[in-house]
C-alpha positions as CSV (number, residue, x, y, z in Angstrom):
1,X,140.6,90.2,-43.6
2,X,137.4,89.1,-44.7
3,X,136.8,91.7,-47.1
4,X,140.1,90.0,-49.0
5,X,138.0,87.2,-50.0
6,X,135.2,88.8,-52.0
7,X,135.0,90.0,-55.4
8,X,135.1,93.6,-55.4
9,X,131.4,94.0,-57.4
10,X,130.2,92.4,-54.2
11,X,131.9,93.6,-51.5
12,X,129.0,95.4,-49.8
13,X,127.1,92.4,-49.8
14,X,130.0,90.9,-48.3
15,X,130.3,93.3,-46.1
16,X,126.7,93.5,-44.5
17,X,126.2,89.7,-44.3
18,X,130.1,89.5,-42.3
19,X,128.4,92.2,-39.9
20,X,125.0,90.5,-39.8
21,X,126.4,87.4,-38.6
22,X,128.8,88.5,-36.0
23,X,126.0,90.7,-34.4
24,X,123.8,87.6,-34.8
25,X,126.3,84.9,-33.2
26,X,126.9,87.6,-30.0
27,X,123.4,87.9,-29.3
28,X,122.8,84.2,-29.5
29,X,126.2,83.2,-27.9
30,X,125.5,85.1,-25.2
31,X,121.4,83.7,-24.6
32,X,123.2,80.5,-24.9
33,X,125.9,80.7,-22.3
34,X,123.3,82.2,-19.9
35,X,120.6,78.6,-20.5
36,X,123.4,76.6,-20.6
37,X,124.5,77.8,-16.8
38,X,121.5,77.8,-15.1
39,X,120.1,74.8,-16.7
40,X,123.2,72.2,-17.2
41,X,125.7,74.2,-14.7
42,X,129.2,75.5,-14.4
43,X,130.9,72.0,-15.6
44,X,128.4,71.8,-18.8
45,X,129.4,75.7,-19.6
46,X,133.0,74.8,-19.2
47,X,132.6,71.7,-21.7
48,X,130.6,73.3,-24.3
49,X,133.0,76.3,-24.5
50,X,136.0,73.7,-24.7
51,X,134.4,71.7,-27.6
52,X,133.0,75.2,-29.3
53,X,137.0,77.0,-29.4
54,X,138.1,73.6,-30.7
55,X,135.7,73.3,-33.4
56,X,136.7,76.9,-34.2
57,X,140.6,76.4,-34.5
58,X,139.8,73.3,-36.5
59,X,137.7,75.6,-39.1
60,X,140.2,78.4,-38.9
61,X,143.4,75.9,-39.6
62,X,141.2,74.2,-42.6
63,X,140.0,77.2,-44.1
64,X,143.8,78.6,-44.2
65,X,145.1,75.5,-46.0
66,X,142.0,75.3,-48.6
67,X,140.8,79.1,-49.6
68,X,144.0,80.3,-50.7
69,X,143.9,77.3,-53.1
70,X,140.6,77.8,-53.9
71,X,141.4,81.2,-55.2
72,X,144.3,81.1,-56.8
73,X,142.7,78.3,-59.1
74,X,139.3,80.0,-59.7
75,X,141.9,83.3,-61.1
76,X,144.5,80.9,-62.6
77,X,147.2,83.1,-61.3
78,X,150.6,81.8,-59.8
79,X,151.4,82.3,-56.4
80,X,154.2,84.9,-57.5
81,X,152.3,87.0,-59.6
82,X,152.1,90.5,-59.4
83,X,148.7,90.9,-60.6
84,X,146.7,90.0,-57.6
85,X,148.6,91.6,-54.5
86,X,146.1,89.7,-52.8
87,X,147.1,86.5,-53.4
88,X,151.0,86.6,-55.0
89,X,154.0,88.7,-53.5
90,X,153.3,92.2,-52.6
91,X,153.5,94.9,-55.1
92,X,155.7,98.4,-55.4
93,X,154.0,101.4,-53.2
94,X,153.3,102.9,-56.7
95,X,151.2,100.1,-57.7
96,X,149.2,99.7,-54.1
97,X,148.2,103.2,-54.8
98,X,146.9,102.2,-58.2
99,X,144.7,98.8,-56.8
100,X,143.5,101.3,-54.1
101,X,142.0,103.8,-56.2
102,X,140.5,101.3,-58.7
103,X,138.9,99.6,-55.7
104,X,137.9,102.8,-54.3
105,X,136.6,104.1,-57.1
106,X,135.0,101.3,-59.0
């Protein structure tokens, strides 16, 4: 899913910073959840993780209704094109094959 979003030039950029950062947020998440219990307590924990899932669904909701957008102006494309799979309706099997090997292989 997040590899949908880059360009293709830089997808192992892309790539290695989307694995930096979930390795980063587990090992802090998880230093985090351990202070936060045995400094604040059980009711603190509870809190915090209630206030972190909604701030997540919040980003989650408002980054579905804005990067499509985003992206289909910055490539001037219609949302039906067949051009970009990615973005428009999905194209024949024949032509998936052909977007596959040009990523592949590019």
């Amino acid at each position: 899913m997040a590899s949908y979003t880059l360009p293709v030039h830089r997808i192992g950029d892309g790539m290695g910073y989307f694995g930096f950062s979930s390795s980063l947020a587990m090992s802090t998440g998880s230093v985090a959840r351990l202070w936060l219990l045995y400094e604040q307590g059980f009711g603190a924990l509870i809190a915090a993780s209630f206030f972190t899932i909604l701030t997540i669904f919040s980003l989650v909701l408002l980054i579905r209704v804005l990067a499509p957008q985003a992206a289909m102006h910055s490539r001037n494309v219609q949302p039906s094109s067949k051009e970009n799979s990615v973005i428009g309706e999905p194209c024949s099997p024949s032509e998936d094959r052909g977007v596959v090997a040009l990523i592949l292989y590019s």
